[in-house]
mmCIF file of the N, C-alpha and C atoms, coordinates in Angstrom:
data_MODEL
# 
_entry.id   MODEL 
# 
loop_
_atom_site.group_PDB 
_atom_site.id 
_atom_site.type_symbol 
_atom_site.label_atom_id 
_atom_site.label_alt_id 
_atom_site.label_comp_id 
_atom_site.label_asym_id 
_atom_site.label_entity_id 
_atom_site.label_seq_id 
_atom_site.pdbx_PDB_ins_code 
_atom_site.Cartn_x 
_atom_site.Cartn_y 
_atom_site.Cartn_z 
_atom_site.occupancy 
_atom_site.B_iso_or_equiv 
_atom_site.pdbx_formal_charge 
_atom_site.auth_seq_id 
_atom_site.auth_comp_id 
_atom_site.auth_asym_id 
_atom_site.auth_atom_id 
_atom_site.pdbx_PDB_model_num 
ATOM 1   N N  . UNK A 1 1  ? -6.853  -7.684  15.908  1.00 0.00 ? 1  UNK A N  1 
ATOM 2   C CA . UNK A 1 1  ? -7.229  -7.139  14.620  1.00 0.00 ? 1  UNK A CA 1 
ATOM 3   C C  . UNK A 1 1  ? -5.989  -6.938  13.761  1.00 0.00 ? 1  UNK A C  1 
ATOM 4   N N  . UNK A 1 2  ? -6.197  -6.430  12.699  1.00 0.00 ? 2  UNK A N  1 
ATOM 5   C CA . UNK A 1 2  ? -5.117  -6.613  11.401  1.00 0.00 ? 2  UNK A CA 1 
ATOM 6   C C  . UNK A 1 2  ? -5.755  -5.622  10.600  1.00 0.00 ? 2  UNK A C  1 
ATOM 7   N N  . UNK A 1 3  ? -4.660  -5.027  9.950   1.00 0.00 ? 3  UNK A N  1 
ATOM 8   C CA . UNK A 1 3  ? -4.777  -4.230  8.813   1.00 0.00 ? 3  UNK A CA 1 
ATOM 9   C C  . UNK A 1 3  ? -3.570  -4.144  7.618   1.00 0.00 ? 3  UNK A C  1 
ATOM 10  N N  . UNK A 1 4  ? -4.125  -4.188  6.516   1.00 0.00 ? 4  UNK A N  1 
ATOM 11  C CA . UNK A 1 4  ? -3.011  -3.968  5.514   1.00 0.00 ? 4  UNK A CA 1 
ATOM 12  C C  . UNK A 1 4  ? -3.328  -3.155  4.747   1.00 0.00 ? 4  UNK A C  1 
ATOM 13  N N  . UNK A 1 5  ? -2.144  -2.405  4.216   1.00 0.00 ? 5  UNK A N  1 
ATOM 14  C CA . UNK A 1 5  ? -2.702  -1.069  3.575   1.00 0.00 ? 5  UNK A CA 1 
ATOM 15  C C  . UNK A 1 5  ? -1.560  -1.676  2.253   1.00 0.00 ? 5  UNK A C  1 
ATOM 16  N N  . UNK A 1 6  ? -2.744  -1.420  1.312   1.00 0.00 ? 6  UNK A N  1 
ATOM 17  C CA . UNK A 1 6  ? -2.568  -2.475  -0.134  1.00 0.00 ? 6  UNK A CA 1 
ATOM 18  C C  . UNK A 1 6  ? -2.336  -0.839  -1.137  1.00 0.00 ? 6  UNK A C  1 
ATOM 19  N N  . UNK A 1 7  ? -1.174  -1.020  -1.746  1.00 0.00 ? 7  UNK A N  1 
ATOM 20  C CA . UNK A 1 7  ? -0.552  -0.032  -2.807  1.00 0.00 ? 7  UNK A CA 1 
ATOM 21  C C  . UNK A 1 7  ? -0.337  -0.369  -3.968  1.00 0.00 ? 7  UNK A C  1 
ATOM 22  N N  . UNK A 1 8  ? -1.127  0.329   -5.165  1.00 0.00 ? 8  UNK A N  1 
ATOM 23  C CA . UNK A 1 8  ? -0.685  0.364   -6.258  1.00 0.00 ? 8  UNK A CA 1 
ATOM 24  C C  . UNK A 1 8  ? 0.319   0.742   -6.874  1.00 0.00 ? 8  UNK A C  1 
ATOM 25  N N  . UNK A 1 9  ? 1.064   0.708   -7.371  1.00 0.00 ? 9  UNK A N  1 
ATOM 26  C CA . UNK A 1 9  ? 2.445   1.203   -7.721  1.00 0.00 ? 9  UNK A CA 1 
ATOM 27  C C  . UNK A 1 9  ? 2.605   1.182   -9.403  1.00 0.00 ? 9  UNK A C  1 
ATOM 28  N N  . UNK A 1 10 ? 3.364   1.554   -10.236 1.00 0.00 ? 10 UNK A N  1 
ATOM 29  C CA . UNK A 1 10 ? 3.940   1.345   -11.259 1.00 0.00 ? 10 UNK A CA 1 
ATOM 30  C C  . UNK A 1 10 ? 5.186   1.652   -11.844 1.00 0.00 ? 10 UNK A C  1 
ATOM 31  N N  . UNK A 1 11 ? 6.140   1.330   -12.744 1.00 0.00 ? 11 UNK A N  1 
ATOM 32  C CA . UNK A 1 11 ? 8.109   1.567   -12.650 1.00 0.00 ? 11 UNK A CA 1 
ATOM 33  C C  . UNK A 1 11 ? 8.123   2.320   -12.653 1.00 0.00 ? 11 UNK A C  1 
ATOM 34  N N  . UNK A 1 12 ? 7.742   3.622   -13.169 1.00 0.00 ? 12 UNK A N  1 
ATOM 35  C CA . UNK A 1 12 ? 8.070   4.894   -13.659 1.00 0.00 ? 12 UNK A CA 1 
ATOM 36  C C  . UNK A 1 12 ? 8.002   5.225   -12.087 1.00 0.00 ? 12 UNK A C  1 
ATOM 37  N N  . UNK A 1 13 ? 7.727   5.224   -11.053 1.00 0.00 ? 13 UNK A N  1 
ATOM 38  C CA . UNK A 1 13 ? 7.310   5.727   -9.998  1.00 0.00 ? 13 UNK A CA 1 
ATOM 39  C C  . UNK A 1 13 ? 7.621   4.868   -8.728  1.00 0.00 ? 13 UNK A C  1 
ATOM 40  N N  . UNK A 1 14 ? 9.366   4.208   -9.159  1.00 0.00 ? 14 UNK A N  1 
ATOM 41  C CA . UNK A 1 14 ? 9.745   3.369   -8.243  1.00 0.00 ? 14 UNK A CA 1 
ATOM 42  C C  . UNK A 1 14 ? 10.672  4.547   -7.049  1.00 0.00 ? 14 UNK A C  1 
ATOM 43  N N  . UNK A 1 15 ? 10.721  5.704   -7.225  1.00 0.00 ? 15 UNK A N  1 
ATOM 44  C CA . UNK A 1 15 ? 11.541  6.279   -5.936  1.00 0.00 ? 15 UNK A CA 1 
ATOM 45  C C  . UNK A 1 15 ? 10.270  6.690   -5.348  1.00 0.00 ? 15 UNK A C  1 
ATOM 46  N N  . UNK A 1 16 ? 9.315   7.373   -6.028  1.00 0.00 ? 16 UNK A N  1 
ATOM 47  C CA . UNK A 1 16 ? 7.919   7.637   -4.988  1.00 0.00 ? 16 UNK A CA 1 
ATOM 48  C C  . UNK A 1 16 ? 7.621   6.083   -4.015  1.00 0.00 ? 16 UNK A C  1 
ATOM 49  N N  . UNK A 1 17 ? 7.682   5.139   -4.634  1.00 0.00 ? 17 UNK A N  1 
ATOM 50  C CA . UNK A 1 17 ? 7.079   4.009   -3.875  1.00 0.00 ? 17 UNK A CA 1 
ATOM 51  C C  . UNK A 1 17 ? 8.250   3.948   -2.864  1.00 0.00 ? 17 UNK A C  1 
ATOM 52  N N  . UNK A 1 18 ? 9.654   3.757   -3.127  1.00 0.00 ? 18 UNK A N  1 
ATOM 53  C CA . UNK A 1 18 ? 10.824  3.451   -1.745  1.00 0.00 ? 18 UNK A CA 1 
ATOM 54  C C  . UNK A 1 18 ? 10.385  4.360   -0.784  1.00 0.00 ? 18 UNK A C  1 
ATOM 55  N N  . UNK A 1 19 ? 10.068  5.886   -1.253  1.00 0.00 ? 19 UNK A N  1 
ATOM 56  C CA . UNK A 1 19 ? 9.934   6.636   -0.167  1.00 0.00 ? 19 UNK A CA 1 
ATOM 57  C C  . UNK A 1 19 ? 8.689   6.117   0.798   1.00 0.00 ? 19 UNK A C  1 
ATOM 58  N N  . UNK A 1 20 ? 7.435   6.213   0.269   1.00 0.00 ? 20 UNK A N  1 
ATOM 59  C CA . UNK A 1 20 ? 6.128   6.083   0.618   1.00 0.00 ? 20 UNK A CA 1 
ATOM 60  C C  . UNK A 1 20 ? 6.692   4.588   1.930   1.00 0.00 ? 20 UNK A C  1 
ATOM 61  N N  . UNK A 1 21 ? 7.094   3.535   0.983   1.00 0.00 ? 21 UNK A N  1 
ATOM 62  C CA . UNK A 1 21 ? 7.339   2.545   2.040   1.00 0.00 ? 21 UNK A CA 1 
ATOM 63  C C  . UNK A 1 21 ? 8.691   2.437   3.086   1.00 0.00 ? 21 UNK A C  1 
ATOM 64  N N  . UNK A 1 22 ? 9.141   3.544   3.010   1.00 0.00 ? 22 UNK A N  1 
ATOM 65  C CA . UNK A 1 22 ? 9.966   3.490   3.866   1.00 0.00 ? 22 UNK A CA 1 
ATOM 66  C C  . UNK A 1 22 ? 9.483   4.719   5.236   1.00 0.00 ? 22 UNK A C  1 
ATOM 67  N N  . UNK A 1 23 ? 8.068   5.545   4.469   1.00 0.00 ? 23 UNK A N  1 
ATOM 68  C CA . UNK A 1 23 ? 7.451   6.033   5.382   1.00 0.00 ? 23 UNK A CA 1 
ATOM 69  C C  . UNK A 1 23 ? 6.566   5.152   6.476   1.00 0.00 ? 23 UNK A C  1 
ATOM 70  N N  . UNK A 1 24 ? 6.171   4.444   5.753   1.00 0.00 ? 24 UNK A N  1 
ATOM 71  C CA . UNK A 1 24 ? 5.194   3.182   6.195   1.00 0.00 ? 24 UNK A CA 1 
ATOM 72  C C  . UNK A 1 24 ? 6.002   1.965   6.782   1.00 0.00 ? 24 UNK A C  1 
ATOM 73  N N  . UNK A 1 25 ? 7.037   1.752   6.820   1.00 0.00 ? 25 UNK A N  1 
ATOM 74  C CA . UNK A 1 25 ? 8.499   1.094   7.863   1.00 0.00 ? 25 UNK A CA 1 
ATOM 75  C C  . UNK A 1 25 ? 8.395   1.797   8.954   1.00 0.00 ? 25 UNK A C  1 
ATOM 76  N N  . UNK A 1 26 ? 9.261   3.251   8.977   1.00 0.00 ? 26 UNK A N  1 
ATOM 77  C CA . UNK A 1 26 ? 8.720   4.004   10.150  1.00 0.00 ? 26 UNK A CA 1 
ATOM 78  C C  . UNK A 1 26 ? 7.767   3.867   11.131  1.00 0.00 ? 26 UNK A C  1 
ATOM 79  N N  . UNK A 1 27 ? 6.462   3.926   10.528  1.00 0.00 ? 27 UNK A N  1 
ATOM 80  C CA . UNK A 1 27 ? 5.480   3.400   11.807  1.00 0.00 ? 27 UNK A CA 1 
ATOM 81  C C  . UNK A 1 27 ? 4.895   2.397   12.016  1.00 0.00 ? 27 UNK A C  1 
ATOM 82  N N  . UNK A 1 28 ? 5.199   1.375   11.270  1.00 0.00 ? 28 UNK A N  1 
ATOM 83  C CA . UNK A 1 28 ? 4.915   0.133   11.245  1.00 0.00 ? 28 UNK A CA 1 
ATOM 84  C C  . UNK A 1 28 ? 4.438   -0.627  12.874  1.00 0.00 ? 28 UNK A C  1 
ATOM 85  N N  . UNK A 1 29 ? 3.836   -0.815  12.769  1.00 0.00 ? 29 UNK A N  1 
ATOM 86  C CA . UNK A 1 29 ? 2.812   -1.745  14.562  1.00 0.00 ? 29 UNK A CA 1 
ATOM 87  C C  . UNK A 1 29 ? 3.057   -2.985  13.735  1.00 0.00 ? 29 UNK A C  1 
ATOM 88  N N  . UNK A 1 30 ? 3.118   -4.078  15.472  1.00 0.00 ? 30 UNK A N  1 
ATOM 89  C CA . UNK A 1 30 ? 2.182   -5.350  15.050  1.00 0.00 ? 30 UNK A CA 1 
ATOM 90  C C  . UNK A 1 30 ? 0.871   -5.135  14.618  1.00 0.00 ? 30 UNK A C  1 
ATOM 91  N N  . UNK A 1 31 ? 0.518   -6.113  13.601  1.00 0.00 ? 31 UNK A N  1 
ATOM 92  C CA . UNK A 1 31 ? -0.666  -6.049  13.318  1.00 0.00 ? 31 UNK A CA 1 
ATOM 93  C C  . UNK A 1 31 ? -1.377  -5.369  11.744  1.00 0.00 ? 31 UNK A C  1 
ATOM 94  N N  . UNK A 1 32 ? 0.220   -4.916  11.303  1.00 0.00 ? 32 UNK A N  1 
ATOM 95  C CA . UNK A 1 32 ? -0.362  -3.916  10.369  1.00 0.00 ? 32 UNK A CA 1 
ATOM 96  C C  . UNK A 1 32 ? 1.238   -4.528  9.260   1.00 0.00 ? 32 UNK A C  1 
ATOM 97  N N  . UNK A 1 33 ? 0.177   -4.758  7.749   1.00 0.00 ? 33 UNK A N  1 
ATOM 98  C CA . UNK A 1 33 ? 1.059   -5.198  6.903   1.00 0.00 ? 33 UNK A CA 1 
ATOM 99  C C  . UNK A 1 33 ? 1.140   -4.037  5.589   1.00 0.00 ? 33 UNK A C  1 
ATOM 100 N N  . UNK A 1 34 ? 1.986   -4.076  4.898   1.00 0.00 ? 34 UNK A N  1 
ATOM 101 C CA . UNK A 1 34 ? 1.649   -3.471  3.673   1.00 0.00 ? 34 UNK A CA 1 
ATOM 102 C C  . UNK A 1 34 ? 2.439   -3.941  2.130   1.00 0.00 ? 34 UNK A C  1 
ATOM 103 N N  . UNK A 1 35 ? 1.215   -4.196  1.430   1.00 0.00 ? 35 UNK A N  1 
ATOM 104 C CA . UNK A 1 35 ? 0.764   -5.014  0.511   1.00 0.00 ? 35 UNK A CA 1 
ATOM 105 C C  . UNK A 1 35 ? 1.182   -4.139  -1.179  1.00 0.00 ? 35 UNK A C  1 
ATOM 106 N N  . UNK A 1 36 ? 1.886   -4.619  -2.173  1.00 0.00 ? 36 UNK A N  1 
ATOM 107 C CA . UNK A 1 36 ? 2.530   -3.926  -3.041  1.00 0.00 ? 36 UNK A CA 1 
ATOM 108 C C  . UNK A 1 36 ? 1.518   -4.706  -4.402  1.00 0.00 ? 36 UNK A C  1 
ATOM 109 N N  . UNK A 1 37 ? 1.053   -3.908  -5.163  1.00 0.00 ? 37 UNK A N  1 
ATOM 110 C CA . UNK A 1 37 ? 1.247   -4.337  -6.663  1.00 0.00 ? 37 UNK A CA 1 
ATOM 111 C C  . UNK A 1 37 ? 1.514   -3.139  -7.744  1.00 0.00 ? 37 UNK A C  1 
ATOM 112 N N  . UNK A 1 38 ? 2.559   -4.506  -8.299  1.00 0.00 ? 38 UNK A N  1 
ATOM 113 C CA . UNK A 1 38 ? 3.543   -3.365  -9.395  1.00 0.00 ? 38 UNK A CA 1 
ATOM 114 C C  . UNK A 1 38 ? 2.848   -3.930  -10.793 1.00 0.00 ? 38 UNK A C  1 
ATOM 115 N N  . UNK A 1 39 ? 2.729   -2.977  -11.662 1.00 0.00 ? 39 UNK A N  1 
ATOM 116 C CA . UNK A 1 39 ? 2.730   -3.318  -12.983 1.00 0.00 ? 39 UNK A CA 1 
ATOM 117 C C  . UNK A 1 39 ? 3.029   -2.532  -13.941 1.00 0.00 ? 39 UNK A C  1 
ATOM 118 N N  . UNK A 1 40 ? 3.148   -2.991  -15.271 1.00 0.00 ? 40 UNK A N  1 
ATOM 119 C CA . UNK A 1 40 ? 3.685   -1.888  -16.703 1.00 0.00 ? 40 UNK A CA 1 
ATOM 120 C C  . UNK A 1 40 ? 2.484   -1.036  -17.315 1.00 0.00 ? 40 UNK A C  1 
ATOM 121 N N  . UNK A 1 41 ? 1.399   -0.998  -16.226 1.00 0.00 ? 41 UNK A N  1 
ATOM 122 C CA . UNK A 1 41 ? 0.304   -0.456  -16.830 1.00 0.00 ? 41 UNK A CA 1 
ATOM 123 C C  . UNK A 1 41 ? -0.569  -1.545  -17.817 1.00 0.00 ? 41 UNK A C  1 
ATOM 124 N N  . UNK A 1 42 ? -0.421  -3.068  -17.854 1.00 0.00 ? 42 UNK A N  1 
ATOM 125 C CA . UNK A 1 42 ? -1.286  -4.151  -17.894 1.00 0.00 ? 42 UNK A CA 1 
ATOM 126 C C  . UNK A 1 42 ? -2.780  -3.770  -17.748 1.00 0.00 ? 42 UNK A C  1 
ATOM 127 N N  . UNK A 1 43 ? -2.695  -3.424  -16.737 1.00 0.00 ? 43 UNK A N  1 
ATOM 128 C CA . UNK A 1 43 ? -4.113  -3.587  -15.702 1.00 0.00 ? 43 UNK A CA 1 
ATOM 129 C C  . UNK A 1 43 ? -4.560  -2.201  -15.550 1.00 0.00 ? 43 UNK A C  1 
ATOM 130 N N  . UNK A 1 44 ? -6.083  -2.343  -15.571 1.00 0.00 ? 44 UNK A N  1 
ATOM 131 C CA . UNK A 1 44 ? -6.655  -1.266  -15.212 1.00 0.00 ? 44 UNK A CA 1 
ATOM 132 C C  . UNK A 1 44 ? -6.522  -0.858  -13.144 1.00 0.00 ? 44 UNK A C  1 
ATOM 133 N N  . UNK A 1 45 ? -6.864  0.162   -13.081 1.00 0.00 ? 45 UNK A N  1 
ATOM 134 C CA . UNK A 1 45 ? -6.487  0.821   -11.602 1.00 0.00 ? 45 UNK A CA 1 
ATOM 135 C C  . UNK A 1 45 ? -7.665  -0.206  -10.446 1.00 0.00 ? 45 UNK A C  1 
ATOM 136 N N  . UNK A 1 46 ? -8.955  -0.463  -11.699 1.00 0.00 ? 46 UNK A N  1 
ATOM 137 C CA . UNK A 1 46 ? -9.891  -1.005  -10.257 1.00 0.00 ? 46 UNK A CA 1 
ATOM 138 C C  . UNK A 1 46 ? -9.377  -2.577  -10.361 1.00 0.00 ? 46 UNK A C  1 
ATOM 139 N N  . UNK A 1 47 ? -8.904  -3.313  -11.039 1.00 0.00 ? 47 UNK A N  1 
ATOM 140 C CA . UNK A 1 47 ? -8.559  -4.471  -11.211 1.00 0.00 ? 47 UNK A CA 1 
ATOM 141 C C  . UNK A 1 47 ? -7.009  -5.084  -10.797 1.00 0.00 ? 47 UNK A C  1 
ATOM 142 N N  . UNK A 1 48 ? -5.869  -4.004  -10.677 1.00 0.00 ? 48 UNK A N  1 
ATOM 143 C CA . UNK A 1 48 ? -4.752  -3.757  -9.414  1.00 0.00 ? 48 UNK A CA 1 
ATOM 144 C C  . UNK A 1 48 ? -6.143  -3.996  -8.003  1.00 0.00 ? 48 UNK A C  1 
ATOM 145 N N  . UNK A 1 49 ? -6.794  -3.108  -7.764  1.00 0.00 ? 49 UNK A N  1 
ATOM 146 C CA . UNK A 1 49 ? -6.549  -2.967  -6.455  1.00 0.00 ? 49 UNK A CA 1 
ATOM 147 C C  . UNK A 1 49 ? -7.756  -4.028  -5.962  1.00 0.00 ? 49 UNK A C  1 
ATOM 148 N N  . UNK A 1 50 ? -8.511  -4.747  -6.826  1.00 0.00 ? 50 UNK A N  1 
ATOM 149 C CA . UNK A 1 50 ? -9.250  -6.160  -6.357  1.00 0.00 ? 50 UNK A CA 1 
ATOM 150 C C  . UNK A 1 50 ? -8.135  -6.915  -6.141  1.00 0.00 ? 50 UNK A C  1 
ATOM 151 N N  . UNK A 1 51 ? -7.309  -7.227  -7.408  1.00 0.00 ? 51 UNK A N  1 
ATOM 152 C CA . UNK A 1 51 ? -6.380  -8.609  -6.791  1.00 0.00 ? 51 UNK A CA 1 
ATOM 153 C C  . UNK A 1 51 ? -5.444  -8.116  -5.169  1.00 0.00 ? 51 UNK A C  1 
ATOM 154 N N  . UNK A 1 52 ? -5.067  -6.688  -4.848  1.00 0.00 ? 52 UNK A N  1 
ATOM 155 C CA . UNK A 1 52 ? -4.546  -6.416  -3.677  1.00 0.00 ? 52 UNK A CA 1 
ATOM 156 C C  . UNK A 1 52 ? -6.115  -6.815  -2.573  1.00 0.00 ? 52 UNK A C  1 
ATOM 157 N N  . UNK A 1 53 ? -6.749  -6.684  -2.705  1.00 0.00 ? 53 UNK A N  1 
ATOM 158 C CA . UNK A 1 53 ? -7.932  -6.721  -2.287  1.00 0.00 ? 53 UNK A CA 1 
ATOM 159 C C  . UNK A 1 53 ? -7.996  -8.297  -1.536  1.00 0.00 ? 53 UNK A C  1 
ATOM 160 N N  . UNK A 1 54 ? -7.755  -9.153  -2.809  1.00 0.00 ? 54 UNK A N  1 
ATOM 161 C CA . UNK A 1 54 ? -8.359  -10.524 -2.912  1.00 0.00 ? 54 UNK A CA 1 
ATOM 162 C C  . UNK A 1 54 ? -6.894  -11.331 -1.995  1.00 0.00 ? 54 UNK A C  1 
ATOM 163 N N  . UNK A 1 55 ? -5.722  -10.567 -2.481  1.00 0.00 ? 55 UNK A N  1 
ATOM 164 C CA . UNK A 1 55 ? -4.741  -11.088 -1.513  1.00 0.00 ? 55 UNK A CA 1 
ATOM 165 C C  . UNK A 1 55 ? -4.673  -10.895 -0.022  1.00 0.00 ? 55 UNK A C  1 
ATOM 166 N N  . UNK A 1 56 ? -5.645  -10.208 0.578   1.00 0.00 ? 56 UNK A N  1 
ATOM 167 C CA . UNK A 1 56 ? -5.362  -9.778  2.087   1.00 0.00 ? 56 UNK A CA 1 
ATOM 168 C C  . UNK A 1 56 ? -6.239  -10.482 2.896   1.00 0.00 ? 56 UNK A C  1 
ATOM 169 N N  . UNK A 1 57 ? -5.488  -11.275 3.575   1.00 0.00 ? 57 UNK A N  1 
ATOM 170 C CA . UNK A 1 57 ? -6.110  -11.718 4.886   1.00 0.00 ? 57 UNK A CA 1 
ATOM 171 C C  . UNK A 1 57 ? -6.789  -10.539 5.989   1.00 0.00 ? 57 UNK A C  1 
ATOM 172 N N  . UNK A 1 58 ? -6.475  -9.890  5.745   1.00 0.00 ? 58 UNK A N  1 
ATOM 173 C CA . UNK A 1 58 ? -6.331  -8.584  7.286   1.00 0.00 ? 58 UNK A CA 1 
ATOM 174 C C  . UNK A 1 58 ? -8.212  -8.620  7.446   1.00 0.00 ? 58 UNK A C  1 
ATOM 175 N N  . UNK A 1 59 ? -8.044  -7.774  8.917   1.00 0.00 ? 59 UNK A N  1 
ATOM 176 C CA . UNK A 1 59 ? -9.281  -7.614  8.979   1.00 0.00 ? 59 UNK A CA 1 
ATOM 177 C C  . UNK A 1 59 ? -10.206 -5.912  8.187   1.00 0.00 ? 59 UNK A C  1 
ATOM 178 N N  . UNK A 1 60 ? -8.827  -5.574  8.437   1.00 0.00 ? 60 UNK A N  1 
ATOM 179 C CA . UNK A 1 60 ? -9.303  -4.020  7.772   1.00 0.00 ? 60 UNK A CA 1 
ATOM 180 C C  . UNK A 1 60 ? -8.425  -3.604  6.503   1.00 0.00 ? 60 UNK A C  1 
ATOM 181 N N  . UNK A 1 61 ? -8.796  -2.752  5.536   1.00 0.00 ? 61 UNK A N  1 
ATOM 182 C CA . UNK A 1 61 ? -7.197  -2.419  4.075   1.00 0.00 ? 61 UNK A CA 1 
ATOM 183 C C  . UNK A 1 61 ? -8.045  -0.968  4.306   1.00 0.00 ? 61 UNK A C  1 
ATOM 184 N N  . UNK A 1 62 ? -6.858  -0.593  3.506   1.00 0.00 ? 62 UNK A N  1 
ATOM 185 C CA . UNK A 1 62 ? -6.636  0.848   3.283   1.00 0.00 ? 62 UNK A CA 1 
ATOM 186 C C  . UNK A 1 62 ? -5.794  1.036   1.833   1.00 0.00 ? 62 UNK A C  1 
ATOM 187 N N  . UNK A 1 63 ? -6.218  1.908   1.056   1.00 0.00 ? 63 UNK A N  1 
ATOM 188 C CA . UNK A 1 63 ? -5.495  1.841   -0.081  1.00 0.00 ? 63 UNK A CA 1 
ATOM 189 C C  . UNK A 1 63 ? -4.778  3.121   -0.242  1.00 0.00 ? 63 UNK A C  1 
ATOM 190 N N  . UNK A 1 64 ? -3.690  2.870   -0.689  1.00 0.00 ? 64 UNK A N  1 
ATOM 191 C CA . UNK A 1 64 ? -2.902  4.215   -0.950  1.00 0.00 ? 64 UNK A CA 1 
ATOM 192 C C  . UNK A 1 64 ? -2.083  4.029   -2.400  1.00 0.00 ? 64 UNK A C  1 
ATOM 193 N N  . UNK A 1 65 ? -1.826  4.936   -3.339  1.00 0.00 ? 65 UNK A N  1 
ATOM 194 C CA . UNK A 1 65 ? -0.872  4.784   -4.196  1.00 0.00 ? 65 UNK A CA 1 
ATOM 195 C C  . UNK A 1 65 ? 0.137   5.268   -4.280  1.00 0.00 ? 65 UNK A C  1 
ATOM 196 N N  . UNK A 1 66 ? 1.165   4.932   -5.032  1.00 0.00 ? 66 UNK A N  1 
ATOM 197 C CA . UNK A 1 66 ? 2.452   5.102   -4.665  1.00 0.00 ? 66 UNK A CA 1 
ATOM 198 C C  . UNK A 1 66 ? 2.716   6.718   -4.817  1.00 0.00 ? 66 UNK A C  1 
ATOM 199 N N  . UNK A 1 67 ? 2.012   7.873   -5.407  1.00 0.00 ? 67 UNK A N  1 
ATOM 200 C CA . UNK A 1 67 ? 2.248   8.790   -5.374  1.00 0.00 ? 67 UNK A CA 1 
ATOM 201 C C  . UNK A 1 67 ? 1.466   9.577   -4.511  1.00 0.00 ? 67 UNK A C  1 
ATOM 202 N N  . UNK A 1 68 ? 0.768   8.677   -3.520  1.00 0.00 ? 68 UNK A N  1 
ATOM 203 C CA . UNK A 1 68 ? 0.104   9.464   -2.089  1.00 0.00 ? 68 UNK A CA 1 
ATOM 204 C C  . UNK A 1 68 ? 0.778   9.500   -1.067  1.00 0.00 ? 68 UNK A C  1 
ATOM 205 N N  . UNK A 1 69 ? 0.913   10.288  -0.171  1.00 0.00 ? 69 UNK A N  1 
ATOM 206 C CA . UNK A 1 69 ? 1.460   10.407  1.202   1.00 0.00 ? 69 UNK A CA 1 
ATOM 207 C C  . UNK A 1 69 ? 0.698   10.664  2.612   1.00 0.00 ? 69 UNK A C  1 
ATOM 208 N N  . UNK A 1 70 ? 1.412   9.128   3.559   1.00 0.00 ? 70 UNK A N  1 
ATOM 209 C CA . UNK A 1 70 ? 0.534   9.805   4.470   1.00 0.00 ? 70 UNK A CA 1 
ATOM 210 C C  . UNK A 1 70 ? 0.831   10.572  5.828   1.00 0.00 ? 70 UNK A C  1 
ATOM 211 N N  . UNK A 1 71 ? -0.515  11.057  6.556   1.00 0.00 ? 71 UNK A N  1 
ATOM 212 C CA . UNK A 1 71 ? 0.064   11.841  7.799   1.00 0.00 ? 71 UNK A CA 1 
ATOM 213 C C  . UNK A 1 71 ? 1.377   11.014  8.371   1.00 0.00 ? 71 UNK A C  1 
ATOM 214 N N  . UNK A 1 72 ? 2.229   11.835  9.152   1.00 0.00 ? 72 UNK A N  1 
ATOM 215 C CA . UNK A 1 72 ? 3.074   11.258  10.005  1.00 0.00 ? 72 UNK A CA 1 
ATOM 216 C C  . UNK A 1 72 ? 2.821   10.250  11.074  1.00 0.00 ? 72 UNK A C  1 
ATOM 217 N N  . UNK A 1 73 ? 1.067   10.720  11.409  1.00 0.00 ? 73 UNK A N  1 
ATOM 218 C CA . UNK A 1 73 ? 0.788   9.463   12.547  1.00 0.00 ? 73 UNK A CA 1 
ATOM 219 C C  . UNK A 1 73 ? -0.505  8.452   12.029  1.00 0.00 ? 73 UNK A C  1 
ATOM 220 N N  . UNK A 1 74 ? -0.289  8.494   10.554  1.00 0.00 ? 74 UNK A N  1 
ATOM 221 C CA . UNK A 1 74 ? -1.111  7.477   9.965   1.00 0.00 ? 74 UNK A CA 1 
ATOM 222 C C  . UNK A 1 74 ? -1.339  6.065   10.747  1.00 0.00 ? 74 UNK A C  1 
ATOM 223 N N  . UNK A 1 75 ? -0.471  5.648   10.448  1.00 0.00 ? 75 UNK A N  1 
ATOM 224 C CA . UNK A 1 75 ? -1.168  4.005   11.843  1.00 0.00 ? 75 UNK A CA 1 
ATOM 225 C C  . UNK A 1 75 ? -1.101  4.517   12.979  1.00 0.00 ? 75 UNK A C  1 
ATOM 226 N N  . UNK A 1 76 ? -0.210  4.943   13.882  1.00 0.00 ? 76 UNK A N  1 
ATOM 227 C CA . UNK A 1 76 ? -0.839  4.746   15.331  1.00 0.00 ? 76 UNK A CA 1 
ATOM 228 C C  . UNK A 1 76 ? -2.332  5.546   14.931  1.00 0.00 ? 76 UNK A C  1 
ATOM 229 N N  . UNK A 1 77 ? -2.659  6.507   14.509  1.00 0.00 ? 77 UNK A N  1 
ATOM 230 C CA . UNK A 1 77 ? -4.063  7.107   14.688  1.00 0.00 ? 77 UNK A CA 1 
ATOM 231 C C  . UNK A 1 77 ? -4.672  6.417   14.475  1.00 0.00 ? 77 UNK A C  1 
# 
């Protein structure tokens, strides 16, 4: 199985995103990817997270945005 956990992001909110993905480095498994889209505010929020959507092979997604945080044992759990 496979999972990618697909993030919205935008510039103003590029140290929230290093952190978030450098939380998500940390526990990183085989099996588990995580998926970025950045924009200048272009795009509406449900139309970011179809094209993250439409890009993932995985068998399972999870969405998080760049100003969410997760538990410490988010993937292994």
């Amino acid at each position: 199985m496979t999972w990618d956990i697909l993030i919205c992001s935008i510039p103003h909110r590029t140290e929230m995103l290093a952190e978030l993905l450098a939380e998500f480095e940390r526990q990183l498994v085989p099996g588990v990817g995580v998926r970025v889209y950045r924009d200048n505010l272009e795009r509406q929020y449900g139309d970011k997270c179809q094209v993250l959507l439409e890009s993932s092979t995985a068998d399972y997604v999870s969405f998080f945005d760049d100003d969410d945080w997760p538990a410490e044992d988010f993937i292994p759990s």
